[in-house]
N, C-alpha and C positions, 0 to 999 in steps of 0.2 A: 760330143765325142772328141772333138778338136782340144776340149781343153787337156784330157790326158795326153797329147801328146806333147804341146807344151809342156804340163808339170813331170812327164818323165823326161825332158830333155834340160828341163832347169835342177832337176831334183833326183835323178837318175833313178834307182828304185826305191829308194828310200820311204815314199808313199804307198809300195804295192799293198801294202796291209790297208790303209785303208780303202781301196778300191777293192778288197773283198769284204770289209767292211758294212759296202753299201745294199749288200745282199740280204741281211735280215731284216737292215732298218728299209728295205722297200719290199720285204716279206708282211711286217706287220702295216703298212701302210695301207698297201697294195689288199690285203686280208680282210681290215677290217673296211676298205672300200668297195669290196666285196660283198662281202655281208648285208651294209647298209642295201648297194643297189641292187639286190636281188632278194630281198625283203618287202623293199619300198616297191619294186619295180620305176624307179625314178632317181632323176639323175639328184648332184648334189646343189647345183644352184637352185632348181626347183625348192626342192627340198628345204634350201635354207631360204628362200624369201619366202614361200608360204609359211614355214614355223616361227619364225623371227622377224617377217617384215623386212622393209628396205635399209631398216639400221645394218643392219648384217648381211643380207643380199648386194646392195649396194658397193659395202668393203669389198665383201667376197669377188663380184663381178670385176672390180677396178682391179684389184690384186691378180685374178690370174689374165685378165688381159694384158694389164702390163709387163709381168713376166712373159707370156707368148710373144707377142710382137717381137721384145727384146733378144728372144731364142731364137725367132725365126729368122732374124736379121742377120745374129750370129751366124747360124745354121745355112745361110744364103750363102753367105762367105765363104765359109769352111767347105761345103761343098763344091760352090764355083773354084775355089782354089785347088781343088781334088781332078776338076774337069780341067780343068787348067794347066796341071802339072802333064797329066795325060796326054792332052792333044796340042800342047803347046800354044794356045791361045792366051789372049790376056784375059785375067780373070774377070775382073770390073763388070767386060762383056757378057758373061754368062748367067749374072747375078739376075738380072730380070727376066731372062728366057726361061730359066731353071722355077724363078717363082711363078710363072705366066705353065708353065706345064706342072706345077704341082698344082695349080687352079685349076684348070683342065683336066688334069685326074679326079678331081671332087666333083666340078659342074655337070661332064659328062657321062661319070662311071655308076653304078649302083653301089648300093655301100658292099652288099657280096662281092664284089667285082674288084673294089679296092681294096678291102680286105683278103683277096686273094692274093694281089701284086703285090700287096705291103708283107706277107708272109713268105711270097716267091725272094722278095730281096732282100729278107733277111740273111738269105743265106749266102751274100756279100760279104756279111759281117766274117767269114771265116777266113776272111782275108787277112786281117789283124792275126789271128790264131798264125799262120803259115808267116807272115810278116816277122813275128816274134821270134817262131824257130830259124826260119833263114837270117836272122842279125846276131846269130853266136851268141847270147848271152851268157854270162856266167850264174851258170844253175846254184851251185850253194848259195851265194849272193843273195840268187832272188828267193830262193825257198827262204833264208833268213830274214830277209827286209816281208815280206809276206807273211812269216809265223809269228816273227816276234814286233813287235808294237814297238816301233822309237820314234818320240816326235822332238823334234828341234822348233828354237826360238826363232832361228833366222827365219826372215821375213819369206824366202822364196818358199822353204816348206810350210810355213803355217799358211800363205796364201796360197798354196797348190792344194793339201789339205781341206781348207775352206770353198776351195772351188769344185775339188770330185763332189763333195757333199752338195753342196749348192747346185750344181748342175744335174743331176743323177736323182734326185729329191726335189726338184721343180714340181710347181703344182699340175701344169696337166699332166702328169702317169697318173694322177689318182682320180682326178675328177674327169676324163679321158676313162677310164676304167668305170665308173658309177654312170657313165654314156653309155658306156658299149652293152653292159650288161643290162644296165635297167631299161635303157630307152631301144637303142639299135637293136638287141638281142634279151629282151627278155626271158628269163626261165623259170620252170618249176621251185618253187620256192619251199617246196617240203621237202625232209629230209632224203638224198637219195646219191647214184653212183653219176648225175650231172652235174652237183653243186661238186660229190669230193674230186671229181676232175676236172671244174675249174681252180679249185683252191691247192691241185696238184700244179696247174696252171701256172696262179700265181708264184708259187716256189721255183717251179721250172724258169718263168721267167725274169726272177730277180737272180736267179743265180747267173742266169745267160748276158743278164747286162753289166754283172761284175764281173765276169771271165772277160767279155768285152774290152772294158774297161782293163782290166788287169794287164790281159795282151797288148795294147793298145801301149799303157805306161812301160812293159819290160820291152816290147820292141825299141821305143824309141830312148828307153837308159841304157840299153846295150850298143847302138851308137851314139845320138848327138849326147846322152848323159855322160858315157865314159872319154869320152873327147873333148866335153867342154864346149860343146857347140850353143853358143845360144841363139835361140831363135823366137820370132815375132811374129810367129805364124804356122799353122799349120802348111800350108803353104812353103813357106823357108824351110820348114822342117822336111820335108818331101825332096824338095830336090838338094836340099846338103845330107841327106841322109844317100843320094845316091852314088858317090864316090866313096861314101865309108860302107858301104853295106851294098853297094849295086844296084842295079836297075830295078830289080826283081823286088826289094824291097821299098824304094822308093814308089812302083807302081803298086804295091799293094798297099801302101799306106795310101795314094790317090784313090786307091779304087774303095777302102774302108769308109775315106771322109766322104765320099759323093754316096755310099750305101746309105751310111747314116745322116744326110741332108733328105734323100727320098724317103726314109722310113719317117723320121720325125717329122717334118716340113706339113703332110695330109694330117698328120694327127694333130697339132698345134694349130693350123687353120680350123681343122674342125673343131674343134674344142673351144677357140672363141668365139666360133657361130653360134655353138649350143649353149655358153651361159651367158650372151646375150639376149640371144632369143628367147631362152628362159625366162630372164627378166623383165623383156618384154610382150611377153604373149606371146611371138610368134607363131608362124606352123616352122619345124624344122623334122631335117632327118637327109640323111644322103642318097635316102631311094627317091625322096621328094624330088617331083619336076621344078625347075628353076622358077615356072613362070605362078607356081604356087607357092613357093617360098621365098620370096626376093629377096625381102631382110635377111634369110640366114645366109644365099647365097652373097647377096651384096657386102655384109660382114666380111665374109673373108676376103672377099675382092678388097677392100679396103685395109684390111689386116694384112696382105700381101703387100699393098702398093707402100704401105707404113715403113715397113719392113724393109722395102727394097730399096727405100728412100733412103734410110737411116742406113744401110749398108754399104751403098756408095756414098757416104757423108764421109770425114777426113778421119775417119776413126779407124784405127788399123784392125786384125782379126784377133790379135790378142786382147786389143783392148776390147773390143765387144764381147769377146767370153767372158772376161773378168767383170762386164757388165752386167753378163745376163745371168752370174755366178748372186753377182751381190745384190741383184735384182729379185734375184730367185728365193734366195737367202732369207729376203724382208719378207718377201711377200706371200712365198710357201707356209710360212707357218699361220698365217690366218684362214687358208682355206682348209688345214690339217688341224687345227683348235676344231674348226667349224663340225669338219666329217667326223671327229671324236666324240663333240659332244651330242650328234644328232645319232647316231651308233647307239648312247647309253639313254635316250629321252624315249621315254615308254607312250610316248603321243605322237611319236612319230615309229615308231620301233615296234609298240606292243608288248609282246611277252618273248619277243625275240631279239631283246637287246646283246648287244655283246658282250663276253666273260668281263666281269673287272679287271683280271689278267690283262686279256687283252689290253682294255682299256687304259690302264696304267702304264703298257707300251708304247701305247702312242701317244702318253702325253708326253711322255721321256723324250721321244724322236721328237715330239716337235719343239718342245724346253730347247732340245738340242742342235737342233736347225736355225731355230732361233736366235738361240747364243750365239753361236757362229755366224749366224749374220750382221751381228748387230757386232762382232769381235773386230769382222773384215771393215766395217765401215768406220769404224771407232779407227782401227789402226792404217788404213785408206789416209782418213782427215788428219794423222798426226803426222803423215808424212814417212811410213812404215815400208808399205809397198811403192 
């Protein structure tokens, strides 16, 4: 979430079209990850080291852990800087307590349990929404930069561009999603009105993380963009946002960054407990008692401690999202190859594979993720960004 707020303070609205953008292309993602896990009743690393072996398990596993960590480090930051800005502390300091209690929300909670708080504190996110209207934007503007599609060469918009996309299309939403459904929450896999209300679900909440998103960028082009503020941090951005836009909105961008460090932070730890423990036999599951699950629990403990490391390292908050942007970028598109093709493999699927439609959708998004990551890195090495 931090990175919208940097690329609307480098880029002013100019990107809001693509941050509504990212609502179909995590419709069909999100769709057919769906499908598979509530078919199979099984998640997606399962799925691909039993079909495929450790040629393709192994990638898979390395890819999204290494994107995780790198988000959650991100996500450390951007949070503690949210706490930060709030209570006037130094940030640095919050970075391990904040990890250390979203470990504590996993080792001790039931997965119902967590899954409750994590839906209680979505409704944080409306802070961004109210952020946005209190910063006076000018509405033509953004209804304009939002309807109509202009992309520029210059380096700041094609790398804010490449980073919604990269950030927002990260591999755990979808393999996180082929968890929850298949393994955490199993269901009826015949046709009926549970499956079409998860798959209402899914739309509901691709749209909900690009309105997110969206607010997110027009609050902050309506100050530090039209001002010319530039800023190295979501952080920075929070309190120079407070003399051009007030208190009010400088606290609600604090209190946005620190929602979305709690919402993602359980779900990103979880998520590399489960395809590792996937891969290797474990027992897993967040209703699982610790002293039955060590490996999964351990995983994340150590996925935390990575994380918090590489956070306090000398790397700033910009620079880690634009990490975990181009990290995302490489590495998203081999576990979305992966969930494509096991979606249309009748040895895994049956007679309930997905439409070729579909299927032709997701090779598109991920051709497309991939291009774009491999754009950023290419113009990264030539000295662009």
């Amino acid at each position: 979430m931090g990175t919208a707020v940097v690329v609307g303070a480098q880029t002013g609205y100019q990107l809001a079209w693509v941050a509504l953008l990212v609502a179909p292309l995590l419709v069909v993602v999100q769709s057919i990850a769906l499908h598979v896990s509530t078919t199979t009743r099984d998640d997606l690393q399962s799925l691909a080291s039993r079909r495929y072996g450790r040629r393709i398990g192994v990638p898979l596993l390395v890819s999204v852990v290494v994107v995780n960590v790198v988000t959650i480090a991100a996500d450390l930051q951007a949070g503690a800087a949210g706490m930060g800005v709030l209570t006037g502390m130094y940030a640095r300091w919050i970075v391990a307590p904040l990890g250390l209690a979203a470990l504590g929300l996993l080792v001790w909670g039931r997965y119902d349990e967590i899954v409750g708080v994590l839906r209680f504190a979505l409704l944080g996110f409306l802070a961004f929404g109210v952020a946005a209207v209190a910063a006076r934007p000018h509405w033509v503007e953004v209804l304009r930069a939002s309807l109509v599609p202009i992309m520029s060469l210059h380096r700041q918009v094609l790398a804010g561009a490449l980073a919604i996309v990269g950030t927002t299309l990260t591999s755990y939403v979808y393999v996180w999603e082929t968890i929850q459904r298949g393994v955490e929450e199993p269901i009826d896999t015949a046709p009926g009105d549970g499956r079409r209300a998860r798959a209402e679900g899914v739309l509901l909440g691709a749209i909900f993380t690009a309105l997110v998103f969206w607010f997110m960028l027009v609050a902050s082009g309506a100050t530090l963009g039209v001002h010319h503020e530039m800023v190295g941090s979501p952080q920075d951005a929070a309190r120079t946002i407070r003399p051009l836009a007030g208190s009010l909105s400088a606290d609600l961008f604090a209190i946005g960054l620190v929602v979305a460090a709690v919402v993602a932070l359980p779900v990103m730890m979880a998520t590399t407990a489960y395809v590792v423990g996937a891969e290797f036999g474990w027992r897993r599951g967040l209703s699982e008692r610790v002293g039955n699950a060590r490996g999964f629990y351990g995983t994340m403990g150590v996925a935390i401690a990575f994380a918090v490391a590489l956070s306090l390292g000398h790397v700033s908050v910009l620079g880690m999202l634009v990490a975990a942007s181009i990290v995302g970028g490489l590495g998203t598109p081999i576990g979305m190859a992966v969930l494509v093709a096991l979606a249309r493999d009748g040895k895994v699927m049956g007679d309930r594979s997905i439409s070729g439609r579909l299927a032709a959708a997701g090779w598109v998004v991920t051709i497309l993720v991939g291009f774009l990551g491999l754009v950023y890195v290419v113009a990264a090495a030539a000295g662009w960004f």
